[in-house]
C-alpha positions in Angstrom: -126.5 20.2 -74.1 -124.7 21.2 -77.3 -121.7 18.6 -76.6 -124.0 15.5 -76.2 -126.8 16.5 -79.3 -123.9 16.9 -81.5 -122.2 14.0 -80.8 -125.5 12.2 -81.4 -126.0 14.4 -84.7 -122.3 12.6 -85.5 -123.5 8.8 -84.9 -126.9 9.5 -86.8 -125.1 10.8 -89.9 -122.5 8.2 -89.8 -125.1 5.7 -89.7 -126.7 7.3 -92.5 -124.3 7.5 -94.3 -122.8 3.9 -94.0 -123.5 1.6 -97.1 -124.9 -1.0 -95.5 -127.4 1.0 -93.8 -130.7 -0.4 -94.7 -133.3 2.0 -92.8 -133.8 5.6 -92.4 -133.7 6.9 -89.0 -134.2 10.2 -87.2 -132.7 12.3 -84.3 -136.2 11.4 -82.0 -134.9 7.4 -83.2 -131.4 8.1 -82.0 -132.3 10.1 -78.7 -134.6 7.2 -77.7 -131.5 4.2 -78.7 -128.8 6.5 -76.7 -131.1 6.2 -73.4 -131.7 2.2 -74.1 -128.0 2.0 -74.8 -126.8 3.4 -71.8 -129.1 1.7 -69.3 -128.6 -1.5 -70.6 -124.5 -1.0 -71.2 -124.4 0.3 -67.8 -126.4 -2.4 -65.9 -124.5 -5.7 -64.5 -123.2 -8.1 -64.2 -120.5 -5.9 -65.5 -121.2 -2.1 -66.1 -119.9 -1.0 -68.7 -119.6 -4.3 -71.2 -121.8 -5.1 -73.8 -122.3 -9.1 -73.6 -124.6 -11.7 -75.7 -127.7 -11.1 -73.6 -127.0 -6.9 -73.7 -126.5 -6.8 -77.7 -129.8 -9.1 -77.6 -131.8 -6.5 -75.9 -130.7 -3.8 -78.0 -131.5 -5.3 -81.4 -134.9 -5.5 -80.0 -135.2 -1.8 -80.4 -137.9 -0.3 -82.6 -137.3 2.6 -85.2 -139.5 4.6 -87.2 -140.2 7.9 -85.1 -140.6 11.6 -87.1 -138.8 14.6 -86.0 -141.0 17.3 -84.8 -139.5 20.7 -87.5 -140.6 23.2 -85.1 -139.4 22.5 -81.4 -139.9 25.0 -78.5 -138.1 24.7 -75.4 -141.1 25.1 -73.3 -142.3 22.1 -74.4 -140.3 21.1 -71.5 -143.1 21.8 -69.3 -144.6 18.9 -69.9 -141.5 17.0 -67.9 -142.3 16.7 -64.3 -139.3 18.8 -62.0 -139.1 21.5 -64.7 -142.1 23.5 -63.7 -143.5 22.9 -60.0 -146.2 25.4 -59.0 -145.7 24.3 -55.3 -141.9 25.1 -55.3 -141.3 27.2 -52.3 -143.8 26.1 -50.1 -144.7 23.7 -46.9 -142.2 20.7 -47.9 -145.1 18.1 -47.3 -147.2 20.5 -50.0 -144.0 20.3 -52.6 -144.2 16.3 -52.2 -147.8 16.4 -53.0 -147.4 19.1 -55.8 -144.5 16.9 -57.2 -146.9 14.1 -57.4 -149.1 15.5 -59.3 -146.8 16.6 -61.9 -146.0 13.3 -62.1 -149.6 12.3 -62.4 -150.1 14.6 -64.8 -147.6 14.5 -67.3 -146.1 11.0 -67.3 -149.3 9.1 -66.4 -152.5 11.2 -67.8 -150.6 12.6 -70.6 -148.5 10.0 -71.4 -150.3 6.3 -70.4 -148.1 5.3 -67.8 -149.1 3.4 -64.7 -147.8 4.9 -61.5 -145.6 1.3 -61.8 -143.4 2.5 -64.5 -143.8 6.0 -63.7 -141.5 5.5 -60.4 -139.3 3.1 -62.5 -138.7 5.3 -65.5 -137.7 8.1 -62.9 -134.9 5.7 -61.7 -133.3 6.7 -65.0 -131.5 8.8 -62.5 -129.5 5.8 -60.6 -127.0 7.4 -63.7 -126.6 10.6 -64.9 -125.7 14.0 -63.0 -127.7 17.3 -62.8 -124.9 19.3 -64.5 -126.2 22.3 -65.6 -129.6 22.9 -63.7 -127.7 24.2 -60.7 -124.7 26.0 -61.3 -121.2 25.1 -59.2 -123.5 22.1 -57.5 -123.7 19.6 -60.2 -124.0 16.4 -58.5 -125.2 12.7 -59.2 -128.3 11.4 -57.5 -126.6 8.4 -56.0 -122.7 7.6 -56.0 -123.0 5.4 -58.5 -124.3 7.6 -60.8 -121.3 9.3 -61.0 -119.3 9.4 -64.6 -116.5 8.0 -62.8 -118.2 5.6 -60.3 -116.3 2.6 -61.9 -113.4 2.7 -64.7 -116.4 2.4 -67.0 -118.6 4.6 -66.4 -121.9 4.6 -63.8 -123.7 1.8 -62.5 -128.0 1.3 -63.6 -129.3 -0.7 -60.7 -132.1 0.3 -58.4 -129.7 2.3 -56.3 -131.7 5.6 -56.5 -134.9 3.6 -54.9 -132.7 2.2 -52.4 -132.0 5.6 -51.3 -134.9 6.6 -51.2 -136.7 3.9 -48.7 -133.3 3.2 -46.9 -131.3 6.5 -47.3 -134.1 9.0 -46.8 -135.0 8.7 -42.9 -138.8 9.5 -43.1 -141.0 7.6 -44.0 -143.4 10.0 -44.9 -144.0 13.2 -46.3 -145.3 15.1 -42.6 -142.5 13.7 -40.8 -139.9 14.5 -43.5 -141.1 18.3 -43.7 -141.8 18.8 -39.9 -138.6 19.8 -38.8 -136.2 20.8 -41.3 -133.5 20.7 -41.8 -133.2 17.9 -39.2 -135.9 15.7 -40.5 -134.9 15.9 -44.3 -131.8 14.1 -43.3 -129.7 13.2 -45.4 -130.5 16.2 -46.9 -128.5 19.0 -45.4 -129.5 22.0 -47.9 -133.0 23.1 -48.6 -133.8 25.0 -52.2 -137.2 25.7 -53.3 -137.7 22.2 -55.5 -134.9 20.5 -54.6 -132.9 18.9 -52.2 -129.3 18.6 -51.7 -126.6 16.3 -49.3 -124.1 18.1 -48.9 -121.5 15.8 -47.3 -121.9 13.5 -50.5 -122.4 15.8 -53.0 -126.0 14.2 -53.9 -128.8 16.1 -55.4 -132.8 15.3 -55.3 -135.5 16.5 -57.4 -139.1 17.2 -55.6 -140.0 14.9 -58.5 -137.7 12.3 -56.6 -138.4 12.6 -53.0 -141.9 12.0 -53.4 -141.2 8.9 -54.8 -140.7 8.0 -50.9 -143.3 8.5 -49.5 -147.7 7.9 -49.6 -149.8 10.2 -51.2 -151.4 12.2 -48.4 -154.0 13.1 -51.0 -154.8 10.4 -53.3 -156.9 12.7 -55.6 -154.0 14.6 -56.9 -151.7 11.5 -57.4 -151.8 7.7 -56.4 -149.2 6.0 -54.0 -145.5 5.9 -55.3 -143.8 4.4 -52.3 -145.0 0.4 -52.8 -143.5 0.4 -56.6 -140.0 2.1 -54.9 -140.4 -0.8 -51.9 -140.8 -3.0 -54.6 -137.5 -1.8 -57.0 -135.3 -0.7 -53.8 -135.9 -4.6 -52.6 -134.7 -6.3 -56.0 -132.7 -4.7 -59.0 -134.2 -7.7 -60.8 -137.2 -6.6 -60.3 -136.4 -3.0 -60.7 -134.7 -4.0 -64.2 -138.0 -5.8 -64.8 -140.3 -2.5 -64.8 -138.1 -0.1 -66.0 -137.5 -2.3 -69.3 -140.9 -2.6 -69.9 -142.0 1.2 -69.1 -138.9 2.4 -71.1 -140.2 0.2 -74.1 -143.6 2.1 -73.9 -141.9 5.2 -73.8 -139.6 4.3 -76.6 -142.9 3.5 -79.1 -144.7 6.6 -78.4 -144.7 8.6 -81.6 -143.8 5.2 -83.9 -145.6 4.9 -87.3 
């Protein structure tokens, strides 16, 4: 991630640095504006353009966030995907496990609803998993891709419509009976992951639960209405996600 944090270093200072600059801001202000910029650049009707009613929503954003001076990378933890203590096992167990990281960190920790929790994960309509697994970095949906359009990705609610229309189970027993035939379109298995092989597509446990019910609602609640709800209308998807992103952007503001 050296590329990307420097080149975010770059805008920060040159902000800071122009004289009509007016308020201070920090690295946590400009990692939050970067994620609201490129989900609302990227979103239609034309990817990639900023018009009136984009620049509006920007301007909207709030600053006033302090950098944390001693970061430690396992703070990471506290992200669901990057530790799951049910990687390995039964599939159907990884779906539930995956849940309740989710529950955990995003929604007990954090004050989400299990609402913007599934819409904050469709972050990953854009974006690859580049480094996480090496000589497999791969998109989550094709428009995700860096070069899915000649500017850039598309943010819609494509990665919920692949996960209620795309994903052929419709729950977590069925999709973990029979593997690999029932984790179609999955054709490679890895201990908390998924991967399509034919179209170079990758999926998080912390995704593919998304799908599907809770089978044990005291770990975490039901995902798969709010992903009905986003697969059936980007509006709607556009909608949540705004308003969870908006939380998450105000946590830590004085």
């Amino acid at each position: 991630l050296d590329v990307p944090v420097a080149a975010l270093e770059t805008i920060k200072n040159n902000w800071m640095a122009h004289p009509k600059t007016c308020i201070k801001i920090s690295s946590a202000d400009i990692i939050q504006f970067a994620g609201l910029f490129a989900t609302v650049r990227q979103r239609g009707p034309t990817a990639g353009v900023l018009d009136s009613s984009k620049m509006n929503k920007l301007v909207e954003f709030e600053w006033g966030r302090t950098d944390e001076p001693n970061c430690d990378i396992n703070w990471t933890d506290n992200l669901p995907g990057f530790n799951t203590p049910s990687s390995g096992g039964p599939i159907a167990g990884r779906c539930t496990g995956a849940g309740g990281e989710i529950k955990e960190k995003m929604m007990d920790r954090n004050g989400f609803t299990a609402e913007h929790a599934t819409a904050l994960i469709g972050a990953h309509t854009i974006g690859l998993t580049r480094f996480t697994f090496p000589g497999l970095a791969a998109p989550w949906v094709p428009n995700g891709a860096d070069n899915a359009t000649p500017d850039g990705p598309i943010f819609d609610n494509a990665f919920h419509d692949f996960l209620i229309n795309t994903i052929v189970a419709n729950d977590a027993v069925t999709f973990g009976s029979n593997p690999p035939a029932e984790v179609a379109p999955f054709t490679s298995i890895f201990p908390d992951w998924f991967r399509d092989d034919p179209n170079d597509l990758n999926h998080l446990d912390t995704d593919v639960t998304l799908a599907f019910d809770s089978l044990d609602t005291s770990i975490h609640p039901h995902f798969r209405p709010h992903s009905i709800t986003m697969a059936a209308s980007n509006v709607d998807f556009l909608d949540i996600f705004d308003a969870a992103y908006d939380k998450m952007s105000r946590l830590g503001v004085e």
